[in-house]
N, C-alpha and C positions, 0 to 999 in steps of 0.2 A: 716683086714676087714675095710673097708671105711664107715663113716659114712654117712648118708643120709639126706644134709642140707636141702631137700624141708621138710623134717618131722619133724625135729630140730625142739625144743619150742626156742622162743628166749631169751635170756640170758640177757643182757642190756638194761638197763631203757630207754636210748634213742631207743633202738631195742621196746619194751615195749608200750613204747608211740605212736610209729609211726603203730604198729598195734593195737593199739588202735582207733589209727585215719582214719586208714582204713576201720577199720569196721565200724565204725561211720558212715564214708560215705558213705559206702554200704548200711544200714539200710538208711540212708535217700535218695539212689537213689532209692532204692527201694519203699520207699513211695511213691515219687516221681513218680514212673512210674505206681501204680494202676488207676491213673485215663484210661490212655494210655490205660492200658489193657485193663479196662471195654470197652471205647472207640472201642479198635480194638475187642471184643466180642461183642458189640451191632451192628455193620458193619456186620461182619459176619452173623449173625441171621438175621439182613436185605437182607443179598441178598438171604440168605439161604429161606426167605421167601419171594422173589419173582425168584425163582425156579433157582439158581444159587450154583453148587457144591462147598462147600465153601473149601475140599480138593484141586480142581482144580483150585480155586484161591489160594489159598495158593503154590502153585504149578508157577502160572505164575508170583506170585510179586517173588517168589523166583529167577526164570528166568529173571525178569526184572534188580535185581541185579547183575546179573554175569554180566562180558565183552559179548558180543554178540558173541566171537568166543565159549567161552564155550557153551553159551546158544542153539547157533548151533550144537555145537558135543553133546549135553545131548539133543536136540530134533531129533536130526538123531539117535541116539542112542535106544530113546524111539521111534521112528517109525518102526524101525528092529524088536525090540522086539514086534511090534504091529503086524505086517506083519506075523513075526513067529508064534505068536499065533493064526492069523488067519484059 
């Protein structure tokens, strides 16, 4: 039976430390990034209250992300299925 290293606790000080200092820095990017959130939740309540689906924008920054071939085949994709439902 093969041991399972992602599960492994780590065994050496230097091992030890360095996930130490990981987490470290997780906790403070995460601090780090509550302003941002709040930020991107008061955005959204804004458009949401001047009559903007804030799903459907969440939706097209998504799409603005992808390469545009994707973004292409996941909006033809999504109009088949619109057409089908029709």
């Amino acid at each position: 039976m093969s041991q399972d290293t992602e599960s492994s606790p780590p065994t050496t000080g230097t091992t030890l430390a360095d996930l130490k200092n990981i987490l470290l820095r997780l906790d403070a990017i995460d601090h780090e990034m509550q302003p941002l959130k709040e930020e991107l939740r008061d955005t959204f309540a804004a458009a949401k209250e001047k009559g903007f689906n804030p799903k459907l924008i969440r939706k097209l920054v998504s799409l603005r992300r992808q390469a545009t071939d994707e973004a292409r085949a996941e909006l033809d994709t999504l109009a088949t299925w619109i057409e089908t439902l029709r």
